[in-house]
N, C-alpha and C positions, 0 to 999 in steps of 0.2 A: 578726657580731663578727669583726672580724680579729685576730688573733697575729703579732708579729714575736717575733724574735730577732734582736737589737738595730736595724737599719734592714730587716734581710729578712723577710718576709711566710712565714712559717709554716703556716697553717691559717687555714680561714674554719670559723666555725661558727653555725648559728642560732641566736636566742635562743629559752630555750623556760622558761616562768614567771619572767623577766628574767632570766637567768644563761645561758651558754654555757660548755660544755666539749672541751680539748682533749686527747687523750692523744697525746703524743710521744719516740718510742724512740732519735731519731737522733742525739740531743745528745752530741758527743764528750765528754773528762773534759775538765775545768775548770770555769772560771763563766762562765756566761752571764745573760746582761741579755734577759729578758722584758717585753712587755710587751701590754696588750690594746687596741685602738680601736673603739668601736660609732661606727658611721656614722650615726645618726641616723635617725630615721622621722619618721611623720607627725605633724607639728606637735612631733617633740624635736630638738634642735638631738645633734651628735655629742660626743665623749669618750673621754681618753684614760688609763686606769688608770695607777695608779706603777710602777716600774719594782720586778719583783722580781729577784733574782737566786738563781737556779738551778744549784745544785752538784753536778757530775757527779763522781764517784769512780771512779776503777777496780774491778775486780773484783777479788777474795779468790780467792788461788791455793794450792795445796799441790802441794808436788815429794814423790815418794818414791825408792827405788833398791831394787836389786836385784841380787844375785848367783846367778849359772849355777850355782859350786861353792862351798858355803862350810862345809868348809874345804876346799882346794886344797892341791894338792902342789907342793913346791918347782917350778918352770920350767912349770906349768898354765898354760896358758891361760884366764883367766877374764875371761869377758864380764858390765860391770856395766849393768844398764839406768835408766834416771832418768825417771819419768813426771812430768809435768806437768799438773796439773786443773784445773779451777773449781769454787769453792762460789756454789748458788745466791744470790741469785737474776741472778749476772752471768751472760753469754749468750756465746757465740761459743767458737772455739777457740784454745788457746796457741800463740803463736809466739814467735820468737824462736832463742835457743840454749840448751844449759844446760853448763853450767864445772863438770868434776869434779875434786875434791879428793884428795889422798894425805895421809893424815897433816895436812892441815889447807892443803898447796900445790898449787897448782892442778897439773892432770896432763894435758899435750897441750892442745889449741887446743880452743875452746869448740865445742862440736857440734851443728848445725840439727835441732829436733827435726821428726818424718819426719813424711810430708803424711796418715799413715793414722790412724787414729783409732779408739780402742777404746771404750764408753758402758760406763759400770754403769746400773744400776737408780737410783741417787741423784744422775744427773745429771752426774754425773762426766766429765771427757771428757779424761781422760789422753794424752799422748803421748809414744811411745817413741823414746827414738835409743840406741841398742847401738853399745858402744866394746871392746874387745878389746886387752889388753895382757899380758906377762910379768907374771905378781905373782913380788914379792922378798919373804923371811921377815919378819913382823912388820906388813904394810900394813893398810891399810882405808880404804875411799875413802867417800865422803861428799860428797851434790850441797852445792852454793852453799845457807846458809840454808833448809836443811832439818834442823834434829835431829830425833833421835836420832839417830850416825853406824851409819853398819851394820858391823860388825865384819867383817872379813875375815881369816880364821885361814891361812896358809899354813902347809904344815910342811914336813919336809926329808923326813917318811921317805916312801917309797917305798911303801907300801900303799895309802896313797890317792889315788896316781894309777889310773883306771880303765884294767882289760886291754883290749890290743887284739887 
C-alpha cells in the first residue's frame, strides 16, 4: 500500500489482515490532502481510497517572567527573564523573540530567546533571554500574552538597595 501527500509518495506499507498502517511525524501545520493506493495482487485489479485531509495545528505554548529584585530601589538595576515552553504532547523547541511590556508598552526591541535550554520533569522546555534596564518608580513589565502581569515594586528609599 502506498501513501501520498497529495501527489508525493509518503510511505509504503504491507498489508497485513487487509489494512495497512502509517504513522507519520513530519506534517508541518496546516491541511493536508492524504491519500492511499493498493497496487493490486494476484488476480485483484489496484485502488485508490478518498482523499482525507489531515490537520496539523501548532503546539500550545506558555511564557512566564521573572524578576532579579522585586522590590527594587530607585536607579537598580533589574534584570527580567521571560521563559518560553511547550505543553505536551507538541515537540521541539521555542523560537523566535519575545516583546517585553512596561505598564502595558512595549520596552526596547524584541529579544531572540537564547540557544540553551533548561527541561523540567513535565516536559517543559523553557527558554531564557535576560534584558537589563533602569526601573523608574511605579513599573512592572509583563511578556506579550502572558497574564498574570508580574508586579514590579520599585521604591525611592534607599534601604533596599543591597551594600556594596
Amino acid at each position: 500500500m502506498n501513501f501520498y501527500h497529495r501527489t508525493t509518495l509518503i510511505g509504503t506499507q504491507s498489508l497485513s489482515n487487509g489494512s495497512a498502517t502509517l504513522q507519520v511525524t513530519t506534517l508541518p501545520v496546516g491541511a493536508h490532502s492524504i491519500r492511499a493506493v493498493y497496487q493490486g495482487g494476484t488476480g485483484l485489479g489496484s485502488s485508490t481510497s478518498n482523499w482525507v485531509v489531515q490537520t496539523v495545528f501548532a503546539g500550545s505554548t506558555f511564557t512566564t517572567i521573572a524578576s532579579d529584585f522585586n522590590p527594587s530601589g530607585m536607579g537598580q538595576v533589574v534584570t527580567f527573564t521571560a521563559a518560553v515552553g511547550i505543553y505536551p504532547p507538541a515537540t521541539g523547541q521555542p523560537t523566535g523573540s519575545v516583546q517585553f511590556l512596561v505598564d502595558g508598552v512595549s520596552f526596547g526591541a524584541p529579544g531572540s530567546l537564547a540557544a540553551e535550554s533548561r527541561r523540567d520533569p513535565r516536559r517543559r522546555s523553557p527558554l531564557a533571554r535576560t534584558m537589563s534596564s533602569r526601573s523608574t518608580p511605579g513599573t512592572r513589565a509583563s511578556p506579550r500574552a502572558a497574564p498574570p502581569a508580574l508586579n514590579q515594586v520599585v521604591s525611592s528609599r534607599r534601604s533596599l538597595l543591597p551594600a556594596t
